[in-house]
DRENTOR-727321 format. One record per residue: y, z, x of N, C-alpha, C in turn; residue in three letters. Coordinates in steps of 0.2 Angstrom, whole numbers, plus 2048, in hexadecimal, padded with zeros to 3 digits. Last residue first. Layout:
BEGIN
YZXYZXYZXALA ...
***
This chain:
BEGIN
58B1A914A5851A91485811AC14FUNK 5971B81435941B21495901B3148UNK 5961BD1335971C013A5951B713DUNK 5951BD1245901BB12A58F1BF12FUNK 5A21BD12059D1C311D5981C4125UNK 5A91B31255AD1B81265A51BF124UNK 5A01A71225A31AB1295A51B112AUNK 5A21A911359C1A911659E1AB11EUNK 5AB1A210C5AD1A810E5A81AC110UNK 5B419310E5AD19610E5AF19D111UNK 5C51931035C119410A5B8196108UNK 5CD1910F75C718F0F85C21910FFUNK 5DA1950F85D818E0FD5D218C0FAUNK 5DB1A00F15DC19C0ED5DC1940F1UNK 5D21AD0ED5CF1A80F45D31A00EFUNK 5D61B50E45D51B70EB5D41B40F1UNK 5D81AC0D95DB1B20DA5DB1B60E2UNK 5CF1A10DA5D51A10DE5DB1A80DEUNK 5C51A50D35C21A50D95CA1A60DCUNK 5CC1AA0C65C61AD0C95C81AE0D0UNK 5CD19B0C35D419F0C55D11A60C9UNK 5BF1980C35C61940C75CB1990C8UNK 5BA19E0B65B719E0BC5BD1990C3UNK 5C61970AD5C519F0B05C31A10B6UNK 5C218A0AD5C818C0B15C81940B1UNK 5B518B0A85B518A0AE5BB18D0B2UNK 5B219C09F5B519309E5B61920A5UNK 5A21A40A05AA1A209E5AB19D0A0UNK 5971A60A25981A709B59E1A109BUNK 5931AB0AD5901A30AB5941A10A4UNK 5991B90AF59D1B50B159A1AA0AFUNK 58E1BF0A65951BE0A459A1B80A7UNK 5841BE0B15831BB0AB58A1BC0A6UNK 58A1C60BA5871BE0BB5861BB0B5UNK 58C1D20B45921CE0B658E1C60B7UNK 57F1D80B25821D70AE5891D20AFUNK 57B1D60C05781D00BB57D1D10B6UNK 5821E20C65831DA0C95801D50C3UNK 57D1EB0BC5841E90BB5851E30C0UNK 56F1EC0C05701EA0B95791E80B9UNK 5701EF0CE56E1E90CC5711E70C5UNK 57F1F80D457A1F80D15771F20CEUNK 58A1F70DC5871FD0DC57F1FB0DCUNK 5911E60E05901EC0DB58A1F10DEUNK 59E1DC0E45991E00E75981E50E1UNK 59F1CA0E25A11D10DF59A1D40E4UNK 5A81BD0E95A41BF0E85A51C70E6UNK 5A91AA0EC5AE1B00EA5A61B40E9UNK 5A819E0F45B019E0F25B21A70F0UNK 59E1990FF59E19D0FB5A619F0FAUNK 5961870FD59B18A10059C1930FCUNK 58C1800F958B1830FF591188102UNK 5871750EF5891790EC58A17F0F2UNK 5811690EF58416A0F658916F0F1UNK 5791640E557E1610E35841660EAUNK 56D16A0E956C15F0E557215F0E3UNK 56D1740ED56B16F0F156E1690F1UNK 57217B0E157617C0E55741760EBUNK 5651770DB56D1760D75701760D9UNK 5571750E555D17A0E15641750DFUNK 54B1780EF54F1740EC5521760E6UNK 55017F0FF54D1800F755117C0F5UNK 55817C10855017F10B54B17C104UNK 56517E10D56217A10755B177108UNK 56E18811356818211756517E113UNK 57618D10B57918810E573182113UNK 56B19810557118E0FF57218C103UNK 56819C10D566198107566192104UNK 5741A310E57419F11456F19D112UNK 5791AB10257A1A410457619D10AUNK 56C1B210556E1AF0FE5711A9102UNK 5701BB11156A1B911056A1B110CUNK 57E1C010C57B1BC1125761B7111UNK 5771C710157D1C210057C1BE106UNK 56D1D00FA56D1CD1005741C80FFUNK 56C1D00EB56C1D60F156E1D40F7UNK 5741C60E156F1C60E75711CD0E9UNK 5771B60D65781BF0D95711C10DDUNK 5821AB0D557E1AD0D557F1B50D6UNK 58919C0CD58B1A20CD5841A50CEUNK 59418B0D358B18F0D358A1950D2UNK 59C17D0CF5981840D25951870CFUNK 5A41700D759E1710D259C17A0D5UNK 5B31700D95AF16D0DA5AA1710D6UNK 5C01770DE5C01720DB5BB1710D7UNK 5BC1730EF5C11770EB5C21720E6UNK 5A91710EF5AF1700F25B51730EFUNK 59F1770E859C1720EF5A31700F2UNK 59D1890EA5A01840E759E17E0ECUNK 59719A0E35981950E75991900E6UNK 5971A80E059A1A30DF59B19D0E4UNK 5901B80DD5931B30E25941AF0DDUNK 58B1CB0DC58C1C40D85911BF0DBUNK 5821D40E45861CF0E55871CB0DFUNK 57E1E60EA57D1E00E65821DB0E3UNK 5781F30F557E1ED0F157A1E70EEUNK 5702040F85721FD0F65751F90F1UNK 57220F10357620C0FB5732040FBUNK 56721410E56C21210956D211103UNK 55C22310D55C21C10C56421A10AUNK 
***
């Protein structure tokens, strides 16, 4: 059986903008959630769809444990964060995806 991953994400409704910190085994799966807005959600009622950042971990308990760390901080953290690596903001959804 493989290894499995696990996600803590960030998503944003634009650069700048309102955001949303999750964690998931499925990352794919997760967003493409968010972005059909199927579910009515936080991420729905405020176009929370774009994914700016994200960690890969080993194991469940240290993805939560970072999720629940990263809700902690001060927003411009979570901003400097996101721009350290993704400092346009791009949706970084396509690149994971693959063509639809």
């Amino acid at each position: 059986m493989g290894t499995r991953s696990y996600y803590v994400y960030i998503l944003a409704s634009k650069i700048g903008g309102t955001l949303y910190i999750g964690v998931t085994n499925d990352l794919i799966r997760r967003v493409a959630e968010h972005k059909s807005k199927l579910i009515e959600s936080f991420t729905e009622q405020y176009d929370v769809v774009r994914l700016v950042y994200f960690e890969q971990f080993d194991d469940p308990e240290n993805a939560i444990k970072r999720e629940k760390r990263l809700k902690k901080w001060k927003r411009a953290w979570k901003i400097a964060l996101i721009e350290k690596d993704n400092p346009d903001w791009n949706d970084l959804y396509p690149e994971i995806a693959g063509p639809p």
